[in-house]
C-alpha positions as CSV (number, residue, x, y, z in Angstrom):
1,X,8.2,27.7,211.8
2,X,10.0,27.4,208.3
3,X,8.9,30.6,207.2
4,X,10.7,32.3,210.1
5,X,13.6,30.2,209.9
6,X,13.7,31.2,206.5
7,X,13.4,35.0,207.3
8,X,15.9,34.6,210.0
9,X,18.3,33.6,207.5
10,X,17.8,36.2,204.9
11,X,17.9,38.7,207.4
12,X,21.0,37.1,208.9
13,X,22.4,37.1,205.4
14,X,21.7,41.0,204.9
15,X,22.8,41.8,207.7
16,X,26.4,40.1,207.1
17,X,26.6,41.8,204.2
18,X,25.7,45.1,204.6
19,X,28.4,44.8,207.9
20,X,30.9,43.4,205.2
21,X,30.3,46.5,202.3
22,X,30.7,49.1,205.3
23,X,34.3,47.3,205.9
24,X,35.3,48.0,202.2
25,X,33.6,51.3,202.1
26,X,36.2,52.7,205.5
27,X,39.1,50.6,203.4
28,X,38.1,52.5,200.3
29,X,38.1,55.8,203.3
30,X,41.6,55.0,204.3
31,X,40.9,53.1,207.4
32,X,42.7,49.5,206.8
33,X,42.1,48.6,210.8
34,X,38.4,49.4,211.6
35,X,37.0,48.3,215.0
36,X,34.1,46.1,214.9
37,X,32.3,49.1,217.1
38,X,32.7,51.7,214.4
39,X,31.5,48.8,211.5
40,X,28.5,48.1,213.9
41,X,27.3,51.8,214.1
42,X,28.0,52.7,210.8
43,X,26.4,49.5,209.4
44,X,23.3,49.9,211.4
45,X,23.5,46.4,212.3
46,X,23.8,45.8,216.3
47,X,27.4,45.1,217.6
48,X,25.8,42.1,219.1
49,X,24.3,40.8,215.5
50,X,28.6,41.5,214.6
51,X,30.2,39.3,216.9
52,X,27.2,37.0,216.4
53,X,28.1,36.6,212.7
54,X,32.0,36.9,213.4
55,X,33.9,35.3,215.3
56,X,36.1,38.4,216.0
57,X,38.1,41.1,214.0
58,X,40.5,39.4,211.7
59,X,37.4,37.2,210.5
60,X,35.5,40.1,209.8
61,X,38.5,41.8,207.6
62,X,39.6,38.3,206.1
63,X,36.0,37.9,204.8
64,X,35.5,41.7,204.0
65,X,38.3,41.5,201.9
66,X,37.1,37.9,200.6
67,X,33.9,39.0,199.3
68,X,35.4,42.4,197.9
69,X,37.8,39.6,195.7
70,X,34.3,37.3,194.9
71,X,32.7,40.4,193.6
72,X,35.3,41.6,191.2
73,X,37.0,38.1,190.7
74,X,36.7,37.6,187.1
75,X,39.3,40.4,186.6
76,X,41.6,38.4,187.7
77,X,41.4,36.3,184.3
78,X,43.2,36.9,181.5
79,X,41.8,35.1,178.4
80,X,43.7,33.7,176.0
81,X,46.8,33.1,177.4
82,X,50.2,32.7,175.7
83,X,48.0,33.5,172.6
84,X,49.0,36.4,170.2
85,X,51.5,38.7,169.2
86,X,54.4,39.3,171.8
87,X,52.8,42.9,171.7
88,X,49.5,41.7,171.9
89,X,50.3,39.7,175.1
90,X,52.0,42.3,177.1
91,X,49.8,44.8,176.3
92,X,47.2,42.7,177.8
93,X,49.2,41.2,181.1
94,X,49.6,45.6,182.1
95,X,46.0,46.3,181.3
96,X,44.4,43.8,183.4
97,X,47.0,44.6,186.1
98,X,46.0,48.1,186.2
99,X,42.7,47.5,185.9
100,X,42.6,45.3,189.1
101,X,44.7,48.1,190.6
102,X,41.9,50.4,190.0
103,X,39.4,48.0,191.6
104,X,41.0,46.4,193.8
105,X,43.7,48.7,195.2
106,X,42.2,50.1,198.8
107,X,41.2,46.0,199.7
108,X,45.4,44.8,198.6
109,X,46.5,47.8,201.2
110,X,44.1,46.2,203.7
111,X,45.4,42.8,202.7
112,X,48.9,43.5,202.9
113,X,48.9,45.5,206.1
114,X,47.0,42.7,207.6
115,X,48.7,40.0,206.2
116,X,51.9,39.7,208.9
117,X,49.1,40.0,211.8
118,X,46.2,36.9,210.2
119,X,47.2,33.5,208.5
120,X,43.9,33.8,207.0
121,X,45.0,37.3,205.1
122,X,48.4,36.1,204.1
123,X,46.8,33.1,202.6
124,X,44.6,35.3,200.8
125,X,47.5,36.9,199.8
126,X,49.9,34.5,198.5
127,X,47.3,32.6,196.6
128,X,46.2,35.9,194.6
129,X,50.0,36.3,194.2
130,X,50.5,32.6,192.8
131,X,47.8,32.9,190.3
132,X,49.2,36.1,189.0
133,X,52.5,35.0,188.9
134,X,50.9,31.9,187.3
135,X,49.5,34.2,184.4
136,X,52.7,35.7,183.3
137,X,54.6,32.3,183.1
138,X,51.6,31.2,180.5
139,X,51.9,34.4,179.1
140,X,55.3,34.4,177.6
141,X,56.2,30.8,177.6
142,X,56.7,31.2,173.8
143,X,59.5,33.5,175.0
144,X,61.0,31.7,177.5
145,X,60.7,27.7,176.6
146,X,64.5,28.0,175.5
147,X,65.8,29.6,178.5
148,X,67.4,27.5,181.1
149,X,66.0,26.3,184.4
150,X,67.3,29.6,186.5
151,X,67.1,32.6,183.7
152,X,63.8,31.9,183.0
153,X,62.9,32.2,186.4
154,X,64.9,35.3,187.2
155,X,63.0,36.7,184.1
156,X,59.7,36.2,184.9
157,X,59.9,36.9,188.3
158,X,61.5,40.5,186.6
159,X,58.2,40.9,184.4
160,X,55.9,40.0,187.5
161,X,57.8,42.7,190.3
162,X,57.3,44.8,186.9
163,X,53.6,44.4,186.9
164,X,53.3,44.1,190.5
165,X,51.0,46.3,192.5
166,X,54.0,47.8,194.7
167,X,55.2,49.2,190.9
168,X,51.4,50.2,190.3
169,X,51.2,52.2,193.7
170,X,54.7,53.6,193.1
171,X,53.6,54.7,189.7
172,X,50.0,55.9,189.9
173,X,50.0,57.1,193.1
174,X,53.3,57.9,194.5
175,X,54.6,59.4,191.5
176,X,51.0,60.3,190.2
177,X,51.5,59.0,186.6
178,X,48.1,59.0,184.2
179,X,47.0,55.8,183.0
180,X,48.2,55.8,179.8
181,X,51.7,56.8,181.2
182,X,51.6,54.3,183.5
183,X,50.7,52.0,180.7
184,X,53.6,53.1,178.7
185,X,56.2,52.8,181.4
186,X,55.2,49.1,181.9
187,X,54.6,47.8,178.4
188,X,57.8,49.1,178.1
189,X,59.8,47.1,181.0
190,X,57.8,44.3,179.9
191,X,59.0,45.0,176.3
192,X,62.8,45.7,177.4
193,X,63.2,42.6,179.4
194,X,61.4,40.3,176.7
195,X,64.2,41.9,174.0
196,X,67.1,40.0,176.4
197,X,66.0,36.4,175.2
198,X,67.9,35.4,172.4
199,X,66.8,34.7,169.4
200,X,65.6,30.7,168.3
């Protein structure tokens, strides 16, 4: 009785996630909205073994994207922080930004566009924004210690629209800019708006 217990759950647990790949595989395809029929067929997992394992659409996407995050998540660190050279410490903040932009980018448009429609998304969301955000205030505390209460907050929130992934998808898809000039443009901003703090 263990033993198929047991194999129950494994399969249960293959099953879930082959059904939560094929999401990420149609968000990689362009299709941010999939019904849980087209998942089921092109999974090969039965639409009833679906709603079985979710309890309906925005719980399959909110976990899609969750597990997407969990694989990948350890780009989303950025080791030593605040340590360095100024130039050594931008240069760092846009190169893990674009590298989660090349990882991550078709799961963030699913997560945004679904966002306004599931708490669960936009909580997703505005926790992957706080860390983020998070990163570039430990990044260039150096830089902004002496700045009062509101400038230093207007400037970082400058440095992290900067290295946002709206400017990533304006620059490296809308306006089809290589990596490196994407990198460039950035480091750059970053650079520019780091040059405004006066001097101790």
């Amino acid at each position: 009785m263990v033993k198929q217990e047991d194999g129950r759950t494994a399969r249960r647990g293959r099953n879930s996630a082959a059904v939560l790949d094929t999401v990420h595989e149609m968000f990689v395809e362009g299709n941010f909205s999939p019904s849980v029929e087209d998942v089921a067929a092109r999974s090969g997992v039965s639409l009833r073994s679906v709603y079985r394992y979710f309890e309906d659409t925005e719980a399959l996407l909110h976990l899609a994207i969750e597990r997407r995050i969990a694989v990948v998540g350890e780009l989303y660190a950025l080791d030593a922080l605040g340590e360095g050279t100024q130039e050594a410490r931008v240069l760092a903040l846009v190169n893990q930004r674009l590298v989660l932009h090349s990882k991550l980018a078709p799961t963030i448009r699913a997560a945004l566009l679904r966002a306004p429609f599931s708490p669960q998304i936009a909580e997703q969301v505005r926790q992957r924004r706080d860390v983020l955000a998070g990163q570039v205030a430990a990044q260039f505390a150096q830089e902004t210690a002496a700045l009062s209460g509101s400038r230093r907050e207007e400037l970082l929130a400058w440095i992290d629209a900067l290295c946002s992934f709206d400017t990533m998808e304006d620059l490296r898809v809308r306006r089809g800019l290589s990596l490196s000039r994407a990198r460039r443009v950035m480091v750059g901003g970053v650079t520019a708006l780091l040059s405004s703090v006066p001097n101790k």
